[in-house]
N, C-alpha and C positions, 0 to 999 in steps of 0.2 A: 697676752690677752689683757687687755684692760681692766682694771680695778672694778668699775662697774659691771662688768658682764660676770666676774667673778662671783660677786657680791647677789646679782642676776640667777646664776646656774646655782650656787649653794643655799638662798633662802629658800624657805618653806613659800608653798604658792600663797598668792596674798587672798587669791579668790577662796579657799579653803572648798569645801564639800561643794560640788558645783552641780552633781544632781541627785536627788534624792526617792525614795520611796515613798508614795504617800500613804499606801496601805496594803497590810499582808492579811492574807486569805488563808489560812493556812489549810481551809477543806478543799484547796483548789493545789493540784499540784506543782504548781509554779509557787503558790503561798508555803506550800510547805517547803519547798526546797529553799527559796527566800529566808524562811528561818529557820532552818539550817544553817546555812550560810552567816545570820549574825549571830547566831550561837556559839558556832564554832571557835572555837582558840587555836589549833592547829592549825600553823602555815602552810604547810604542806595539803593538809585535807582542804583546808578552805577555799585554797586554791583551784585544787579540783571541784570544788563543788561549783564555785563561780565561773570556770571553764565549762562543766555543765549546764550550767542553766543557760549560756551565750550558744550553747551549740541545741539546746532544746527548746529554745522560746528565743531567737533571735529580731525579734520584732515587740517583745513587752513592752510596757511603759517603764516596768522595772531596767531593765538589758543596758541603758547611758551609767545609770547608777552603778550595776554589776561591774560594767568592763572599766570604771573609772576606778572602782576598786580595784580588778587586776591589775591593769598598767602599772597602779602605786607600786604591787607586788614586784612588777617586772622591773620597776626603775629601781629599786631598793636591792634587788638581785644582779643589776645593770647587763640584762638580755636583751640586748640590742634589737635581735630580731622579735620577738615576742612582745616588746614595746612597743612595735610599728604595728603587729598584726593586729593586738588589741587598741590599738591606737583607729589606726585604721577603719576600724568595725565601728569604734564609737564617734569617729569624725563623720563616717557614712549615716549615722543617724542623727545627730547631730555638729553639722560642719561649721557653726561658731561657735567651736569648743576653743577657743587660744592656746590653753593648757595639755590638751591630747596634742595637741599639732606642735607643740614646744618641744612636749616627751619625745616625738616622732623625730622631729628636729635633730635632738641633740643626739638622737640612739646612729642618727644618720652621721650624724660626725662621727660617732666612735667605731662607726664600720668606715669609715672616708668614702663615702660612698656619694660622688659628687649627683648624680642625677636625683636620689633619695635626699640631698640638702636641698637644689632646684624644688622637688615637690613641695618640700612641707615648711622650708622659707614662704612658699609662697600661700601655703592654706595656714601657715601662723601669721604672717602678714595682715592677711585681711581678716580673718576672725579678731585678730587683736585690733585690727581698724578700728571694725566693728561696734567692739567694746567700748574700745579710748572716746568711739563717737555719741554714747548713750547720753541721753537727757539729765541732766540734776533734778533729783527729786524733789518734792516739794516738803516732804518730811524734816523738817533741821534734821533729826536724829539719826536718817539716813546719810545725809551729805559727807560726813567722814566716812562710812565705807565706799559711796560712791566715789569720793577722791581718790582713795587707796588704789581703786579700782582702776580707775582712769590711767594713773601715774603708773601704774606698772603692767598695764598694757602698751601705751606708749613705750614704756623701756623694751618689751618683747617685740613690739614691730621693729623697733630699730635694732634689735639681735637679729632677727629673722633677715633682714638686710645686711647686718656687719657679720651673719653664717655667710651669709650667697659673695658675699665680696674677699672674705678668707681663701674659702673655697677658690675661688676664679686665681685667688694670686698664689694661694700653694699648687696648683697645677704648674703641669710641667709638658703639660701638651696643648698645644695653640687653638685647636681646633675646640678644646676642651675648656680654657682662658676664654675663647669668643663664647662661646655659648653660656656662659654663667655669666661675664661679664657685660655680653648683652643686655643679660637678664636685671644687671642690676642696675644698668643705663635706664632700663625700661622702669623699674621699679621705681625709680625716683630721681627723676632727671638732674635735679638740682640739689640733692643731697649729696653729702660728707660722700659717701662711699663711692657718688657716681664719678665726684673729681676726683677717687685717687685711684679707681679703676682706672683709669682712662689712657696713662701712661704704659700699664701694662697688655691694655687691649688695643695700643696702638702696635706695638713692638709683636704682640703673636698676629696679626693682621700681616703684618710683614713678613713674620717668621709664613706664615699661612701662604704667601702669593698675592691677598687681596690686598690689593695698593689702593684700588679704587676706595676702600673702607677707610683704608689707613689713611687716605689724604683728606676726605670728609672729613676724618673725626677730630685731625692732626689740626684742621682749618677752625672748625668748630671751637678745638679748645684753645687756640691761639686768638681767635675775633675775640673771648669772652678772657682773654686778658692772662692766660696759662699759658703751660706749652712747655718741653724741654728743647732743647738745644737741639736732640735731633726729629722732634716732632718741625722746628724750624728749619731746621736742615733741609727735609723732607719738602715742605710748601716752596721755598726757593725755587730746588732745583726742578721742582713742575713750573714752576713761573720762569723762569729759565726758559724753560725748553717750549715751553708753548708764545713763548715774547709777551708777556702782558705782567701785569699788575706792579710795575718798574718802582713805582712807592712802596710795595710790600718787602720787596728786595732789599733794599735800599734800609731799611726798619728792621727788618726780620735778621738781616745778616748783622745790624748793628746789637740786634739784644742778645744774639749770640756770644757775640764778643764780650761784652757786659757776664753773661749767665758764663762764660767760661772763668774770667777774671775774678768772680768773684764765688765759684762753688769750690768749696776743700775735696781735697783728696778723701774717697772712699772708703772706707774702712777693709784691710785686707789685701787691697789695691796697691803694688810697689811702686814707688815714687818714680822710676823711670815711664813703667807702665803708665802711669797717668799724665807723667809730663806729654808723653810720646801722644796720648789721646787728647789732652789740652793743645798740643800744638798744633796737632792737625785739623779737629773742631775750628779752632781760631783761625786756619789758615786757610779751610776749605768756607770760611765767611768773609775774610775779607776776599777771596778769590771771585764769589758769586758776586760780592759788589763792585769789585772792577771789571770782571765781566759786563755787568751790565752797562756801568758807563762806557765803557768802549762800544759796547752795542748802540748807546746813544748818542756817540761823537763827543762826550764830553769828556776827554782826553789828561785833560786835568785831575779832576778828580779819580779819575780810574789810573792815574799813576800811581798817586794817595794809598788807594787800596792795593794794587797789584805789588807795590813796593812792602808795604805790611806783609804779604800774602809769601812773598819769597821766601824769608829762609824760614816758615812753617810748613812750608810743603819741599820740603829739598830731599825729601825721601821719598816723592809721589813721583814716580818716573811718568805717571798718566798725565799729571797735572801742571809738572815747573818748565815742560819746554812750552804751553800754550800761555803759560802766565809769562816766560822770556819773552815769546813773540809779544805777545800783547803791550807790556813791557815797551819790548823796541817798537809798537808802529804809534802808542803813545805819544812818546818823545821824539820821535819822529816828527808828528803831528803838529806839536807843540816848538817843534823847530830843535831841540837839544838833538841835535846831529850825531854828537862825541857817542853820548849818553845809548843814543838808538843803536848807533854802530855797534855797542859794547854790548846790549843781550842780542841782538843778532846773532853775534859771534859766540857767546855763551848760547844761543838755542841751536846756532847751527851744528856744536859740538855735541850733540845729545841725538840721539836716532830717534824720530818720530815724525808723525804726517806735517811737520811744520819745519823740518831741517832744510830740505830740498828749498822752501822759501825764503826761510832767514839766510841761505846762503846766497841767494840773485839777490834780495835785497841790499845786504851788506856789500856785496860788489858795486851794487848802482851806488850804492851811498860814497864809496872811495873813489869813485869815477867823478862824479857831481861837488865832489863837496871838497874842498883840498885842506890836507892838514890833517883831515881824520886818521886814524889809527888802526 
């Protein structure tokens, strides 16, 4: 956790008493239990008494005041649930409270109770909005508490945010990742937390089935200059398979190659393991871009690639007899006869939908062309 949010959850609140009593009656039985209540020393009695008065006058002017006083009680004893319930009561009376919705908040983290950080991320959000958006008074004498105020309501909406984006990346269930990280897409499209969600709610989109998501989002954050390797991975091989956007290929498969050459090995990660996963990342981009050129007759350059692409894919039984063929109708193409004949003969020794051709190829070719091999 960040220094700041540390610094955040352990100070005392800057707003200090945030509702108060303006007057006790004490010939009125709500006045008298009132003072009671500040009379009191006993934590335990006090307690109850301020629990009574929330359960027998739920609607006084006094009852923000009261249940602001228990929450204290409940945060200081760290009950979770009993935080929320008084929270709760007093956000329902009033709901730009920043401060009850914080308590709520963090009581939600210490249960991990992801739908309960969803709520009260999102009712400490806008109360602290709220707040941070108040007018400067025109008092000088006021303006340093006004600041105070401001600056560390600001600091609580951006908690309120950096809870909902924790939340979304400690999940371990996708369906459970979308929907927080949704949330927090929504929250603030162009803030710190939406770009680093973004990676994580590509990956459970997929883990999920929704591809259609995934490749919006994938597109989304690649146009606006992101993206990892297989968020690009991903946009390709739909540009692939649908034939269009041949510059994106072209680009896409090149910053691949770039983002693989130059990210270090992961912490944890065995160096075979990640070589094995750098080879093939790299292999399966220059693959997509020799592909393409072949798709586009420019033969040339799809040698370029498909030649790179070889011995990174020599363990992809799916993928080294398409890249041989391609390979041999290249140079083929380009007239290296010798060249074409030799992955013919390398794809025709390999079992897949492309043997049966490299093998009539490779015969027309020693029939046609003398001296071949």
């Amino acid at each position: 956790m960040r220094l700041g949010w540390m610094l955040l959850l352990c100070a005392a609140a800057v707003w200090g008493q945030r509702h108060h009593v303006d007057e006790v009656n004490a010939e009125k039985p709500e006045g008298k239990l009132l003072q009671q209540i500040m009379q009191e020393n006993d934590a335990a009695k006090k307690t109850a008494l301020l629990d009574q008065f929330t359960t027998e006058f739920p609607k006084h002017d006094a009852t923000p005041w009261v249940l602001e006083q228990l929450q204290g009680i409940y945060v200081k004893a760290n009950d979770s649930d009993k935080i929320i319930a008084a929270g709760e009561k007093l956000l329902a009376l009033d709901p730009d409270d920043p401060e009850a919705a914080l308590q709520c908040l963090k009581a939600a983290e210490a249960k991990k109770d992801p739908a309960g950080i969803k709520k009260f991320s999102g009712l400490t959000a806008a109360a602290a909005h709220k707040m941070a958006a108040a007018p400067q008074p025109k008092e000088a004498d006021e303006a340093a508490a006004w600041k105070s105020s401001v600056d560390y309501a600001k600091q609580v909406e951006q908690y309120a945010e950096y809870s909902l984006y924790r939340a979304a990346l400690e999940s371990r269930d996708p369906k459970l990742t979308i929907d927080l990280g949704e949330a927090v897409m929504a929250r603030n499209p162009t803030g710190e937390y939406a770009g680093k969600i973004a990676e994580p709610l590509f990956i459970a989109y997929r883990q999920s089935g929704d591809n259609a998501k995934a490749l919006a989002l994938a597109d989304k954050v690649v146009t606006g200059g992101g993206g990892n390797e297989d968020m690009l991975l991903v946009l390709c091989n739909q540009y692939l398979e649908q034939k269009k956007e041949s510059e994106k290929i072209h680009n896409y498969s090149a910053r691949i190659v770039q983002i693989m050459g130059q990210k270090p090995k992961p912490e944890g990660v065995a160096d075979a393991d990640w070589t094995s996963r750098k080879n093939l990342i790299t292999g399966l981009a220059h693959y997509m871009s020799g592909k393409q050129y072949h798709n586009e007759n420019a033969f040339a350059k799809a040698d370029v690639e498909l030649r790179a692409a070889l011995p990174l894919v020599e363990g992809n039984a799916a993928i080294k007899p398409e890249v041989l063929y391609m390979l041999a109708m290249s140079n083929f193409k380009t007239e290296k006869m010798q060249e074409a004949a030799n992955y013919f003969r390398a794809c025709a020794a390999l079992k897949s939908p492309y043997q049966q051709l490299a093998t009539t190829n490779l015969a027309r070719i020693k029939t046609q062309y003398t001296g071949i091999k």
